[in-house]
C-alpha positions in Angstrom: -131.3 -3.2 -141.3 -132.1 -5.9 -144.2 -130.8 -8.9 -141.5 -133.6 -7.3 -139.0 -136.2 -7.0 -142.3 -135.4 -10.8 -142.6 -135.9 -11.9 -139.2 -139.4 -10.5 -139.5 -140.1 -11.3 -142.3 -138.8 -15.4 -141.5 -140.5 -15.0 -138.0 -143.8 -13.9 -139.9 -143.8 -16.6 -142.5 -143.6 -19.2 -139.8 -146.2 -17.9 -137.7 -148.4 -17.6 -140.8 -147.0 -21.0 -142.0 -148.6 -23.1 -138.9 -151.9 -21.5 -139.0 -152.0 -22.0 -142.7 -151.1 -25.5 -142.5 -153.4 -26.4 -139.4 -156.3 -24.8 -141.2 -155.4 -26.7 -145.0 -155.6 -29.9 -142.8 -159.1 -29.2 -141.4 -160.2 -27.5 -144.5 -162.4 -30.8 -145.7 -164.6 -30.6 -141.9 -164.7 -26.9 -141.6 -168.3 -27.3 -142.1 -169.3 -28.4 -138.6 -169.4 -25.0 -137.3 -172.4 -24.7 -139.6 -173.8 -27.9 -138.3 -173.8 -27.5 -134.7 -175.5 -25.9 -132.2 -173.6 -22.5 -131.7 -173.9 -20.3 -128.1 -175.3 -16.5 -128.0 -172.1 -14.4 -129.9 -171.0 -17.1 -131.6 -169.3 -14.6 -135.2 -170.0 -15.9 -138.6 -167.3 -18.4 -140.0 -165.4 -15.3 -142.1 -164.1 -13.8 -139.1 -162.0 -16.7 -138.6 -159.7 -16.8 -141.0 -159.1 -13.2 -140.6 -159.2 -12.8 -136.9 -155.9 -15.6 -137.0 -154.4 -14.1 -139.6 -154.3 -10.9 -138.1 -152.7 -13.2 -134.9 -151.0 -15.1 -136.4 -149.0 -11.8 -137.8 -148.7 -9.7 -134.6 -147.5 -13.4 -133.1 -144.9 -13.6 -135.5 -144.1 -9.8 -135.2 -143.5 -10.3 -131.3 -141.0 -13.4 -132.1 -138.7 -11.2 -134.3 -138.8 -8.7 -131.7 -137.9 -11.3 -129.2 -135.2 -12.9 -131.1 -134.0 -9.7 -131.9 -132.8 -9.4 -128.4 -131.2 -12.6 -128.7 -127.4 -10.5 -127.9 -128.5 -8.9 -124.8 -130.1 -11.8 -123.0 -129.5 -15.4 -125.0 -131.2 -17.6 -122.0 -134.2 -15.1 -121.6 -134.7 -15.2 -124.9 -134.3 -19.2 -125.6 -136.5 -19.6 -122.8 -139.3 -17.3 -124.5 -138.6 -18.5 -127.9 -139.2 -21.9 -126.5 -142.6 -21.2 -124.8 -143.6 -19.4 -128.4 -142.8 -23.0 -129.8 -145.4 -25.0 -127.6 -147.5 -21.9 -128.3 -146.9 -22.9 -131.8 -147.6 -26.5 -131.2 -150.3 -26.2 -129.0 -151.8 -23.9 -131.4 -151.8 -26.3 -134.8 -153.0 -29.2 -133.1 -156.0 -26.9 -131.8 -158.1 -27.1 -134.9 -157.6 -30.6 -136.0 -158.6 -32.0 -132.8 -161.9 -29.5 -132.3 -162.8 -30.0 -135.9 -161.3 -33.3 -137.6 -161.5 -35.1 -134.5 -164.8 -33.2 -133.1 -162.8 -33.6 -129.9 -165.4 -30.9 -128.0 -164.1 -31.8 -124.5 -160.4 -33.0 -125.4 -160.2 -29.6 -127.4 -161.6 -27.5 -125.1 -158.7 -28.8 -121.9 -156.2 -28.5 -124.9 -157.6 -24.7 -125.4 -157.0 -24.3 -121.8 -153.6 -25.7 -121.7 -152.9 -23.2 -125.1 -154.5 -20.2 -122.6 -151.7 -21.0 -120.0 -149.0 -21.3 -122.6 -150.1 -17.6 -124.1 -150.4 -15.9 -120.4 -146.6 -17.6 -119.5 -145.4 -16.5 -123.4 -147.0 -13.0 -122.8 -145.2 -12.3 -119.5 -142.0 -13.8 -120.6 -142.1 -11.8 -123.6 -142.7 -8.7 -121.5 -139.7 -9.3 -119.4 -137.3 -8.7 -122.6 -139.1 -6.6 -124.4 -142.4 -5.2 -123.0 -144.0 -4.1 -126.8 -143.8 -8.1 -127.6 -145.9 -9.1 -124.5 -148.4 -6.3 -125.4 -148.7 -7.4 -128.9 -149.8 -11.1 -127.6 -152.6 -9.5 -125.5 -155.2 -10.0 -128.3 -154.2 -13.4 -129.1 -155.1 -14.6 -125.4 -157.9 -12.3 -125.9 -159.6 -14.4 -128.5 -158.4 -17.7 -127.1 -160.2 -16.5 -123.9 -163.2 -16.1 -126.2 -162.5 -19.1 -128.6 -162.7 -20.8 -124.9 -166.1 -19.9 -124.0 -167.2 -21.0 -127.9 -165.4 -24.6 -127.6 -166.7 -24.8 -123.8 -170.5 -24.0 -125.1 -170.1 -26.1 -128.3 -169.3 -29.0 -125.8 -172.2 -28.4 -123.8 -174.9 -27.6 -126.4 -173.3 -30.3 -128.7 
């Protein structure tokens, strides 16, 4: 029981760990989004933070679960693990290219290679265990939606 606490606790942390880092790097231009010309539902700047947070958890939640099946079915599960890594990856670099690089475009087909990532993590993540695909369904949610904003931002910007 404490080893499985301790894989979701790790798994957490790291999640939690590349948002936090990805957002301390574009801490000094997070005030574009005041700046620019926003589309119809754009939310107010606070739900960020907590919106990925909230993500950034259930991600890290679906990675212990995942890895906790590591026994059962190793290549599965280094196969998913590895998807969750340019999840990960695609996921940092996100922010720093919309907002430090005010990449609209270049962010917006890097948003859309992150979607793809999310809909291949969320089925192979369903395959081992189907409670860790659900749990990604509101993080391709809100990329979906983060996708219209960056797509609109572009346009209007």
């Amino acid at each position: 029981m404490k080893e499985k606490a301790k894989n979701y606790i790790i798994s957490i942390v790291i999640a939690l760990a590349v948002g936090s880092i990805s957002a301390l790097l574009t801490s000094d231009n997070m005030d574009l989004y005041s700046e620019i010309t926003k589309p119809p539902l754009a939310p107010p700047s606070i739900l960020f933070p907590i919106v990925w947070t909230v993500l950034f958890v259930l991600m890290g939640i679906s990675a212990a679960i995942i890895y906790g099946e590591k026994r059962n079915k190793s290549d599965e599960v280094k196969a998913a693990l590895t998807v969750y890594a340019v999840n990960l990856f695609l996921n940092f670099f996100w922010s720093i290219i919309f907002f430090n690089m005010r990449a609209f475009l270049f962010s917006f087909i890097w948003l859309v290679a992150l979607w793809i990532v999310i809909i291949v993590m969320i089925i192979k993540f369903y395959k081992i265990r189907p409670v860790a695909g659900i749990l990604q369904i509101p993080y391709l949610l809100w990329v979906t939606f983060a996708g219209y904003l960056n797509l609109a931002i572009y346009l209007l910007n």
